[in-house]
N, C-alpha and C positions, 0 to 999 in steps of 0.2 A: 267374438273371435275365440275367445277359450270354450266357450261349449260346443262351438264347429271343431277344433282342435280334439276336446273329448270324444265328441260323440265319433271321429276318425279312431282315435286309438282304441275307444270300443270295438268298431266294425274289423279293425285289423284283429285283435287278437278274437273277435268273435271267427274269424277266417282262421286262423291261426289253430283253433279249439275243433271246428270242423274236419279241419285240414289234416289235423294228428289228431283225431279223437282219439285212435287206440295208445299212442302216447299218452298223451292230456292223461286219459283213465287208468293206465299202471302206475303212473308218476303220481299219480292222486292216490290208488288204492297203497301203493308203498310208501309215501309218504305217511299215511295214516297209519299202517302198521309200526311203522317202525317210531309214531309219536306215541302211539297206543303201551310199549314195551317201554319208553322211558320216560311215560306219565309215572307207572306203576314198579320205576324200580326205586332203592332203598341204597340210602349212602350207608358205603363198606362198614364206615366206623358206627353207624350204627345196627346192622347187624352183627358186628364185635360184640355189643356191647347188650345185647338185648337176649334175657337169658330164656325167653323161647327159643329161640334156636339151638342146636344140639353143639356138641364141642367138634363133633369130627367134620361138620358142615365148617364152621371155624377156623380149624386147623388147616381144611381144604383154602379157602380163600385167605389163609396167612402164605399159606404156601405159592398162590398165584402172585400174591402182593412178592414176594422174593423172587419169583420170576419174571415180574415185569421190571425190577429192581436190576436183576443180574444182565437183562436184555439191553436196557439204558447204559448203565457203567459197564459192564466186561466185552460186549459186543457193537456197541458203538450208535445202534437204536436210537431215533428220534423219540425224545419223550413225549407223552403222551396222558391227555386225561383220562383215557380210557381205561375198564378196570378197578374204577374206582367205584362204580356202584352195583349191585344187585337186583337180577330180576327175576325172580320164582315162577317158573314154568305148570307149577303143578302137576309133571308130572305130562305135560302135552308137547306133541311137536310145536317148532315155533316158525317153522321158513320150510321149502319144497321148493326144488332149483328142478326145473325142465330143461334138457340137450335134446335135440334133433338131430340128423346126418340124414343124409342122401341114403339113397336104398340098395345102390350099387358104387358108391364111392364112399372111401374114409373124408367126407368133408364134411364139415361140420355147419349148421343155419347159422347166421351171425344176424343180434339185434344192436343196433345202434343207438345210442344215448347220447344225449347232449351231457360238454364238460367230459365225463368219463370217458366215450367212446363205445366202440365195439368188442363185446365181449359174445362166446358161444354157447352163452348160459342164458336163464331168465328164472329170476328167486319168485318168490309169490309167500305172502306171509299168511294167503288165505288157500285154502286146499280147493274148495269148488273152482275158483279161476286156474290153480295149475291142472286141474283135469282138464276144463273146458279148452285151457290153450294147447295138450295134450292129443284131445281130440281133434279139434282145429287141425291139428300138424296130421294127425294120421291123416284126413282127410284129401292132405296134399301131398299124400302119401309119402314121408319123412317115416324114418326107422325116429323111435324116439324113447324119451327116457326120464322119470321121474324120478327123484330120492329127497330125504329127507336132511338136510343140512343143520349140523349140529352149532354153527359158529360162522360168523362171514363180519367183513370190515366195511365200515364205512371210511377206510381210508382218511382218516384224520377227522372228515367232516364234522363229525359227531362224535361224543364220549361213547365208544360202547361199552355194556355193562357186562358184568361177570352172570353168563345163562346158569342156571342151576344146572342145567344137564353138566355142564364142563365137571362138576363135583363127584360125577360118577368114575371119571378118568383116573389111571394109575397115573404115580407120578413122572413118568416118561412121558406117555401120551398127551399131559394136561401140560407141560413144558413144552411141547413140541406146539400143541394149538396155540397156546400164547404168542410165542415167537414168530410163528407162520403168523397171526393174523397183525402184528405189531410190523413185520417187514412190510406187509400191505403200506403201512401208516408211514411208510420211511420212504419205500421205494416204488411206487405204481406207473405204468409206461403206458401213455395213451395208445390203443388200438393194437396191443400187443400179448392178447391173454394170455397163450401158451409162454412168454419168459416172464412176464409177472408170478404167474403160479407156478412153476417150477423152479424159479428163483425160491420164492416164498418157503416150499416145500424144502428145499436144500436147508436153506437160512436155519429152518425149523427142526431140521434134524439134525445141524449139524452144533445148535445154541443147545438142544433137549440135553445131545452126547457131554458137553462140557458143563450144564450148570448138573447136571449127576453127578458125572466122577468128583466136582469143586463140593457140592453137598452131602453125598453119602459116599462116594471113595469107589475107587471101580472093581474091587472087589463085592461090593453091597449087592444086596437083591433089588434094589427098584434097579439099579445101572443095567447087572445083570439080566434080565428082566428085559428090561427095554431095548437092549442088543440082540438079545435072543428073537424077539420077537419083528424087528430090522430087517435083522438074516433072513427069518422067514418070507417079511412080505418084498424084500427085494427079489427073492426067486420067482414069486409070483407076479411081482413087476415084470422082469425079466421075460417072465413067460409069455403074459396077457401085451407087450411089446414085440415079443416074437410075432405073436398072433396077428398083430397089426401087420405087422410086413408080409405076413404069408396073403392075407387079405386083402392087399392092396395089389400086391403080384397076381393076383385072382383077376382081381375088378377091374387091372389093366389088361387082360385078357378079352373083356367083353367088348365086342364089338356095336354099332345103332342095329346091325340085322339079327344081334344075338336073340334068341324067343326069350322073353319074360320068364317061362318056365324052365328054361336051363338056366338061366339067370339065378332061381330061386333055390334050385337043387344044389347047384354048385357051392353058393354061396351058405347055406343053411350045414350041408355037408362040409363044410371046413370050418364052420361056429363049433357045429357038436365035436369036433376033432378036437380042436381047442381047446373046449370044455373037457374031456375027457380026458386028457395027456394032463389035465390038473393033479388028477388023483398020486402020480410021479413026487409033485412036490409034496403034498400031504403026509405020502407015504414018510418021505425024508423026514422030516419034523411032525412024527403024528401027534404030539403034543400042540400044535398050532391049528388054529381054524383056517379054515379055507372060507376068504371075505367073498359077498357076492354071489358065487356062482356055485357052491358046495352043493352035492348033493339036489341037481335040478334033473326035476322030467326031462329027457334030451329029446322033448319036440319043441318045434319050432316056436308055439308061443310062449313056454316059458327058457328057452333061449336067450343069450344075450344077444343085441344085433349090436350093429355099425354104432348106434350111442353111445353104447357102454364101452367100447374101444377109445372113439373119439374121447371118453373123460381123460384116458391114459394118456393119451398123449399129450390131451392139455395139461397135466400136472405133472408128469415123470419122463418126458421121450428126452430133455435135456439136460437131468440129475448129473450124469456123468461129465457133461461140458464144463457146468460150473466149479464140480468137486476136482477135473483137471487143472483148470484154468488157478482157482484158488491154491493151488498145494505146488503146481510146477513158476507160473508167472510171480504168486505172490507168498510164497514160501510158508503155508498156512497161517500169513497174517490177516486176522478179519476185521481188523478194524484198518486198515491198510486195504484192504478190496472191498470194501464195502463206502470208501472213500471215492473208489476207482470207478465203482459201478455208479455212487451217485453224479461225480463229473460227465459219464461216459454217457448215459441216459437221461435225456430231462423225464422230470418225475411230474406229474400234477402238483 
């Protein structure tokens, strides 16, 4: 009886493995990367302590240790193991996140996971599979989009470690990714990327603004610094958000008899517009880079399409909801809304 019993729960998940192979083999190649990164990382106190390493590498991960510090007590933050170890990149990317979208629609391909959900992303810790899956997409003719991802959460699951790249970051920037990726770990909404992430994104900018002014004072130059540099990329938010709407007012234009190739003109002819009207913001703050799309050939292949919009909106179309909601309902108390948000939303 128990080996008729086995050899059934064999044949199931042998069906099962068939069934979602291409599940089964991301869930295996990501599993693997991501045991691959904390085989090889190194607990914090002993890179403290270990006088190969240089003092301002040091100084950099004392500084994240007070920011995961300030995240937990001043913001109200689910603590967390993570950050407590180190993993040395040498200097290589470590993750590559692929979006798709429609080719005439701002919609985004959505992949499904088990436990997590649906998100409009897919990471890849190996670079041949996100080309391969990259290709794939063209082929089904999705507008699509590769980058390289500096930091991502496993949402409590697992301890993540302190990436050596985060040590390159000013200390605005390196407060802001902590706290984004720390809210991951507090607050995540099954099958709801777009308020995940731009919650996350708020959270993160709005913990970077106060653990500055509490450590260097808001006169200082990291505070300073990192405001300046807000200012900027909110105009460009702003803009690359404008763009969306003008685009989607487009693509709700096209009709089933529209021809492909007015389809293309149209649509290609309002990217490069886009693009162009950047150079406005730039001007204003010529001391700021212009992220992304500065200074591009304005044809069509190195154009941004319908993916690179779609990021925006997953991470910024609801900055402003939150930062109303917080400042008018809860009188900018965040540990008070941050109560409210985890009541209001069940979390994983």
């Amino acid at each position: 009886m128990r080996r008729k019993i086995a050899l059934v729960i064999v044949g199931v998940l042998a069906i099962l493995v068939v069934w979602q192979w291409e599940l089964v083999s991301y869930g295996w190649m990501q599993a693997r990367g991501q045991l691959r990164i904390l085989w090889n990382t190194k607990p914090v106190s002993d890179v403290l302590n270990d006088p190969v390493y240089p003092d301002s590498l040091k100084q950099k991960i004392e500084l994240i240790r007070e920011i995961k510090r300030f995240a937990i007590d001043s913001l109200g933050l689910d603590k967390s193991g993570s950050y407590e170890s180190f993993y040395d990149q040498q200097g290589k990317p470590i993750l590559w996140v692929v979006t798709a979208a429609e080719p005439y629609q701002l919609v985004a391909k959505q992949w499904s996971f088990p436990i997590i959900g649906t998100f409009s992303y897919k990471g890849f810790f190996e670079k041949d599979w996100a080309d391969s899956s990259v290709s794939e997409l063209k082929r089904e003719n999705f507008d699509t989009r590769i980058s390289e991802v500096s930091a991502w959460s496993t949402l409590g699951f697992l301890n993540d470690p302190i990436l050596s790249s985060f040590l390159d970051r000013p200390e605005g920037s390196l407060a802001e990714l902590i706290i984004h990726e720390l809210t991951h770990g507090t607050l995540f909404v099954k099958d709801n990327l777009e308020y995940n992430e731009n919650l996350a994104d708020f959270v993160g900018e709005y913990g970077a603004q106060r653990f500055l002014r509490q450590k260097y004072g808001k006169s200082s130059v990291p505070y300073q610094n990192y405001m300046s540099t807000k200012e900027f990329y909110g105009r460009y938010d702003n803009h690359i958000l404008r763009g969306t709407r003008t685009l989607d007012s487009l693509y709700r234009t096209f009709k089933p008899t529209t021809p492909v190739a007015i389809k293309d003109s149209l649509k290609w002819q309002t990217i490069r517009q886009i693009v162009v009207a950047v150079d406005t913001i730039s001007n204003e703050l010529s001391q700021k880079p212009v992220r992304s799309i500065k200074k591009r050939r304005l044809d069509k292949l190195n154009l941004p399409n319908n993916a690179y919009f779609i990021g925006y909106l997953t991470y910024r179309k609801q900055q402003n909801q939150f930062r109303q909601e917080f400042e008018t309902r809860f009188d900018s108390n965040f540990k008070r809304y941050l109560t409210y948000l985890k009541q209001t939303y069940p979390s994983l």
